[in-house]
N, C-alpha and C positions, 0 to 999 in steps of 0.2 A: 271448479277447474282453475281460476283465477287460483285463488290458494294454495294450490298443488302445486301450480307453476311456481309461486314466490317461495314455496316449499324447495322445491328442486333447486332454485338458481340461487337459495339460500345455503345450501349444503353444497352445491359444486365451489360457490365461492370460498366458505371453509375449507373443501377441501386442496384447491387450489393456493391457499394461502399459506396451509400447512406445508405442501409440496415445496412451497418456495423457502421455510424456512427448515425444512429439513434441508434440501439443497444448502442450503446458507453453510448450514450448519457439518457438512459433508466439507466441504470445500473449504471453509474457514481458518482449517488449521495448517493450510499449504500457506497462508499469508503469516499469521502468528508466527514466531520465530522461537516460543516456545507454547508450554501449555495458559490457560487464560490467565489464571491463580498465579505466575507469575510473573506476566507480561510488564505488571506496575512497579516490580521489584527490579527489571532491570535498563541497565543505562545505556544511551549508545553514545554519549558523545567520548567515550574514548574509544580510540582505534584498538583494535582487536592485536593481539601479542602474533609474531610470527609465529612461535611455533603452533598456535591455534589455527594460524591461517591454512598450516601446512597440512595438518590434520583433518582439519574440512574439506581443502581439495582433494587431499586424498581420498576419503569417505565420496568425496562428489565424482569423482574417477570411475571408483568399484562400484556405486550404483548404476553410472551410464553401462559400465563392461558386463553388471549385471544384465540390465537391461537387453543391452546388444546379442547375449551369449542366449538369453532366452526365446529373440524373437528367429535366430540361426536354429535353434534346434527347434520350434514350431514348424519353421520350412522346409526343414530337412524330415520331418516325420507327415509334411503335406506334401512331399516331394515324394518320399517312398510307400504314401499309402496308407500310413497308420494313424489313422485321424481322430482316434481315441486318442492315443499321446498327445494328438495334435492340439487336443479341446484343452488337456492337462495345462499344458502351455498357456495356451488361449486364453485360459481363464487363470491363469499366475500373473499372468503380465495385468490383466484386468484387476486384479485385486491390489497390485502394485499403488494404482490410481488412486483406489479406494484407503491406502494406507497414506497417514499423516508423516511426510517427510519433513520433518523440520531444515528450515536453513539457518543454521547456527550462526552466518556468517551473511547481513545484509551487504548489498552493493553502496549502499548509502556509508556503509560504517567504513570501508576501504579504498572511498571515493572520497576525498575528505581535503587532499590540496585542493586550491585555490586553481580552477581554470585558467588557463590566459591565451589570449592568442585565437581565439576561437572564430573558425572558420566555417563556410559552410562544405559541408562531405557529402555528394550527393548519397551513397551508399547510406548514410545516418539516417537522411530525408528524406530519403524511401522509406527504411525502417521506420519513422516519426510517425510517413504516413498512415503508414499499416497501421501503427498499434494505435494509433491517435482516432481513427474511422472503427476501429472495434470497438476501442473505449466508448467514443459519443453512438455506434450501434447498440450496447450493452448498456449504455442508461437509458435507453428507451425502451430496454426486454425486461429490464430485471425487476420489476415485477410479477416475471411469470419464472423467475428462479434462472436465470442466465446470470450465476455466477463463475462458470467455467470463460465467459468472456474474460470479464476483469483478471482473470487469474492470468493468458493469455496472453492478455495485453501487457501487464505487469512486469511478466517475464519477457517480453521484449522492450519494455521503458529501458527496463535493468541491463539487458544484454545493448542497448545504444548505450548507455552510460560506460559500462566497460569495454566494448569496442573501440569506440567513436569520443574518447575525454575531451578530444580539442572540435569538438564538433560543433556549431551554434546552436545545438536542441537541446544539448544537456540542461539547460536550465528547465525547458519545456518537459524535457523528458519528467526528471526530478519530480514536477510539479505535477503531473498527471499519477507518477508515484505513490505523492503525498492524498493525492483524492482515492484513491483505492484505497490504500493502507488506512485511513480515515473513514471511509464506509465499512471496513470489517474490525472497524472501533479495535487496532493496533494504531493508538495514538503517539507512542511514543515513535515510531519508525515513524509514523505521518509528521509529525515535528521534525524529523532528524528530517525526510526529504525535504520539506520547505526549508529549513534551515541553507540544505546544500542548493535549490534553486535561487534563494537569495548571495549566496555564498559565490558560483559561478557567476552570477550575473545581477551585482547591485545596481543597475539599473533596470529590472527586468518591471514592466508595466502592464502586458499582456495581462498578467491575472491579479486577482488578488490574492497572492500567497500571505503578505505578510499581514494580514488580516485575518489568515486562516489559522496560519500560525501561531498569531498573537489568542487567539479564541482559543486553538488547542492547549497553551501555555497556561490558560486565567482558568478555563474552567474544566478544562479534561484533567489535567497533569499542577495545578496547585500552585504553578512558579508565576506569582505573579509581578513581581520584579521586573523579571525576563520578559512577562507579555506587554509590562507599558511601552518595554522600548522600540516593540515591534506595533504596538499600536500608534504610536507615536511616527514611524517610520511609516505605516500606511496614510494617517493622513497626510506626511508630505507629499509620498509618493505615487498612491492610489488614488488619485484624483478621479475618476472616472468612476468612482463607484460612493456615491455621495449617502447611501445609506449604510454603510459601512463605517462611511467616518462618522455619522453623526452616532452612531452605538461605540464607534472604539473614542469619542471625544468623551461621550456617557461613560463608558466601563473605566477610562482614566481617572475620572472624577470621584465616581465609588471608589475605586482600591484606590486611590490617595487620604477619601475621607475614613476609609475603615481604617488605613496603614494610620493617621492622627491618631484617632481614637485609639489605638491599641497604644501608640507611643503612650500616648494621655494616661491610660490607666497603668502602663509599668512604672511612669515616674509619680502617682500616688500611691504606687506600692511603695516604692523605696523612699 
């Protein structure tokens, strides 16, 4: 009996575990902004050309009108009765979800001045709140495959960002961004939001972004240049997280002594 049991609650937790990373794996490509193979390949720190811009709005227009036109003629065939058409529907708009929309065009990448001025917007604060109580709901589900939270929340960081620029939470927003887009291991958008959280708000101390940043820099993304300066910048400024600095005082030490040594052996080449 004993056995049976450990038998059972050994295969539900398989199967559980699987459930959650097919979930993962479902949902995955609404955060990617392309396919995986070449998410390494591209860059965001330049801003996107107009007429790209104009093209994606466009495309972003005719999906919501798609959207709209689909769920009127569902209603209008539960309105007259005909609720075979109506399932047709029903299950169009259903498969819609199920289908990988890329967004060509991150809020990160067209957010890119320099904040100033920032206020607080009750309207924003509310917004922050929502998605900010989903997000910290959704790290305590997503072990059981609650990755429709984070997607959620995401799209509401993003829509306070382009509502609300002069808002106080842009920087918070950003930051909560950047831990999403870094759990669905889209590192390079996770850089860009840290980036713009520091960028709106260098003084910002609430978190440790530029730690996070500096980590996604050294060992996601290879730029290690770029990550001493933000390691460097967290122990100034991330005081409150004293295990962080004593790894980013470590991680400067290594890539300075690997950065000698590599000088070392160019100049006994030549």
């Amino acid at each position: 009996m004993k056995n049976g049991t450990i038998l059972f609650v050994s295969v539900f937790a398989l199967a559980f575990a699987l459930a959650g990373c097919s979930e993962e794996k479902r949902y995955s490509s609404i955060y990617t902004t392309e396919p995986a193979d070449e998410v390494q390949q591209q860059s965001y720190d330049a801003p996107p050309e107009a007429a790209e811009v104009d093209l994606v709005e466009k495309l972003a227009q005719e999906r919501r009108e798609y959207v709209e036109a689909l769920k009127t003629l569902r209603s209008y065939y539960e309105n007259t009765g005909n609720f075979r058409k109506s399932k047709w529907a029903a299950r169009e708009l259903d498969m819609i979800g199920d289908t990988p929309q890329y967004k060509f065009i991150v809020t990160g990448e067209i957010s890119s001045k320099n904040a100033k001025n920032l206020v607080s917007v009750p309207e924003a604060d509310e917004l922050f709140k929502k998605a900010n109580d989903l997000y910290n709901k959704t790290r305590f589900t997503i072990l059981i495959g609650d990755t429709p939270g984070f997607r959620k929340a995401l799209n509401m960081f993003n829509e306070l960002i382009e509502k609300f620029p002069n808002s106080d939470k842009v920087d918070d927003a950003a930051y909560r961004a950047g831990q999403i887009y870094s759990f669905f291991k889209d590192y390079k958008l996770a850089a860009l939001y840290y980036k713009r959280a520091v960028q709106w708000n260098p003084d910002i101390e609430e978190y440790p972004v530029r730690f996070k940043l500096a980590s996604i820099l050294d060992k996601k993304l290879g730029k290690r240049s770029e990550a001493l300066r933000y390691y460097e910048l967290a122990i100034k400024k991330e005081t409150d997280y004293p295990a962080n600095i004593e790894t980013a005082e470590m991680r400067i030490k290594e890539i300075q002594k690997t950065r000698s040594s590599e000088q070392m052996k160019e100049k006994m080449k030549n």
